[in-house]
N, C-alpha and C positions, 0 to 999 in steps of 0.2 A: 504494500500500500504506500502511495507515493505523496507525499505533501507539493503543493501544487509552487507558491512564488520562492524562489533563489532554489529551490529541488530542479524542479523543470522547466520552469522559465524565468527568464533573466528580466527580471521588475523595473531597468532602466527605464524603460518605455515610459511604464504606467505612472509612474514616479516624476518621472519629468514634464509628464502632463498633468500633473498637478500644481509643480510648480508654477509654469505658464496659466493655469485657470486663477491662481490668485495673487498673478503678477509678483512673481518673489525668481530674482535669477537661481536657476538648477543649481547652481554650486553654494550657493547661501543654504537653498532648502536643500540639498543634500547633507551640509554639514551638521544642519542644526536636527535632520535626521539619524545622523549620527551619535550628537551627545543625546539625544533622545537614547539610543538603542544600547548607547555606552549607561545608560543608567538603569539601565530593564525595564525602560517603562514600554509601555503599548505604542505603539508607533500615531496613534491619531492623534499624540497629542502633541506632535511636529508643529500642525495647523493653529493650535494655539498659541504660539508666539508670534504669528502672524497676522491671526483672526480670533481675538478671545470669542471667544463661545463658535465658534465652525463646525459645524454639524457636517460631519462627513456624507451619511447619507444624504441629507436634503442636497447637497452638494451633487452629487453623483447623479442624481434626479434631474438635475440643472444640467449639470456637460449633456446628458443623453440626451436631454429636447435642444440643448445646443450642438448637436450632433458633432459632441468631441467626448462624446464618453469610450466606455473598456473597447479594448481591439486589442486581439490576440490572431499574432497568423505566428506559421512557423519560424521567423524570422524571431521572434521573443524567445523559442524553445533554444536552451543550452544543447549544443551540436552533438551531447553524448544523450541527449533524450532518449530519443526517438530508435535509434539502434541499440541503446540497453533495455530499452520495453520490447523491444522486436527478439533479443535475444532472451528475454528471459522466457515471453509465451514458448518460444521454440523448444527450449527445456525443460516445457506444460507444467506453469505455472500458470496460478490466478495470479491478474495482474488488476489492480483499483488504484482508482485516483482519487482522495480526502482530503482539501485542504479548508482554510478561512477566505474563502469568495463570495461572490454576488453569486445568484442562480444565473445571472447573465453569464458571466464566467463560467458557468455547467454547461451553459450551451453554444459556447463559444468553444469548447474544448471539446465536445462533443463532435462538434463540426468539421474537426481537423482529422479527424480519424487516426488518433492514434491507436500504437496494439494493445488496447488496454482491455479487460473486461467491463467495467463498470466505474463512472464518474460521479460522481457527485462533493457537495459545497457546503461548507454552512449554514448559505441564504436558503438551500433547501432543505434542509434542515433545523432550522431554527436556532441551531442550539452552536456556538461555536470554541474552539480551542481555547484555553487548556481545559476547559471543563471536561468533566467526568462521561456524560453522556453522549457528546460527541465521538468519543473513544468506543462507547458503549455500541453506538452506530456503525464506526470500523467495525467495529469484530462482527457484529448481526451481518454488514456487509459480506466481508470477506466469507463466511458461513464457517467457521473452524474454529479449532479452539486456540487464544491468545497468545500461549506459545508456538502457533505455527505461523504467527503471522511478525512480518517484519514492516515496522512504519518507519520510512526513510524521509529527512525531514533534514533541515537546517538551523532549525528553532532551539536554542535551549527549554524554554519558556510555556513554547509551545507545542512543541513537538515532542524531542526526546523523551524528558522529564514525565509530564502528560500520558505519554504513550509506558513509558515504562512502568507507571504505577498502576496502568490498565492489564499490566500481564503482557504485553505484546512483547517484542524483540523488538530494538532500534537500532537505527544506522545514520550518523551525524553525517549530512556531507559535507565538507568544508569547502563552503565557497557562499559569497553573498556576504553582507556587514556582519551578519548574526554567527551565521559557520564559521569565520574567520574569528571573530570578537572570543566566540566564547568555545573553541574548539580544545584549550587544556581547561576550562573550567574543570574545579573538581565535582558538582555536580555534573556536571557532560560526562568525566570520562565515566563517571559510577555508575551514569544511566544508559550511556551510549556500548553497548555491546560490539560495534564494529565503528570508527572514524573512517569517513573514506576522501581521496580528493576526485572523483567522479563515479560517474553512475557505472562508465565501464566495468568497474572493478566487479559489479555488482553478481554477473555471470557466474564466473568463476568462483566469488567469494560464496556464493549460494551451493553451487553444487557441492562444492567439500565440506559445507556446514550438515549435509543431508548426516 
């Protein structure tokens, strides 16, 4: 089960078009996304030093009727995506994608056909990362029991941690602010059962783990 931004696609995109929607230059709101994520906090609260009280969602509502809201093509997906979901189905695995998205985002990724079995979001869900339930959702997804299931993810916060206390198996990727930031944390390495620096590795790290 794959965690969807800085896992599989590279969030520059989506991020810099935020920046542009509230007139803030990309490397300002990059940075001050940064001590955002250097302090662990939730990433929306970037927009706050910009726009006290910025309602993400109402926001997002706006770019779509200003038809500059989500777009994902394959040009967002990180270039080991797409051939480590191809190589793992080959070695008949279930492959799922759970991340914290919009349902737009479900059906934008749906759209691109990758070799996944089954997508799904938070917005569809209701319920999203690190809570309990969403995890709870993984596993009913995946149909197995928790330790057969591996959530591969970038997140301290959200993902690893999260996922580990669900029973699942995790695998940090290092890559993105969060992967990188907190890849010797000592909670990462306790919860992270494999660190990897791409999904490549993923293949081969699975079959010998059988």
């Amino acid at each position: 089960m794959f965690d969807v931004g800085e896992t599989l696609l590279d969030d520059s995109r989506e991020w810099g078009a935020w920046a542009d929607w509230i007139g803030v230059p990309r490397h300002t709101f990059s940075a001050v996304l940064g001590a955002v994520t250097a302090e662990g906090r939730d990433n929306a609260e970037t927009f706050q030093y910009f726009r006290p009280g910025f309602d993400v969602a109402h926001e997002r509502r706006l770019r779509e009727e200003a038809g500059r809201g989500e777009h994902i093509s394959d040009e967002d997906l990180y270039a080991d995506a797409r051939p480590a979901l191809a190589a793992l189905r080959e070695q008949g695995m279930w492959i799922g994608i759970a991340g914290n998205q919009t349902p737009l985002v479900a059906e934008l990724l749906r759209a691109m056909h990758l070799p996944v079995d089954q997508i799904a979001t938070s917005g569809e869900w209701g319920v999203a990362k690190p809570a309990a339930p969403f995890f709870e959702n993984v596993i009913a997804m995946a149909s197995t029991a928790p330790n057969k299931t591996l959530y591969v993810g970038d997140h301290r916060d959200n993902d690893i941690v999260p996922a580990k206390a669900a029973g699942l198996r995790t695998a940090l990727i290092r890559r993105g602010p969060w992967g990188y930031l907190w890849a010797n944390d000592p909670a990462m390495v306790e919860s992270a059962d494999w660190i990897i620096d791409s999904l490549a590795e993923l293949p081969e790290l699975l079959a010998n783990a059988r």
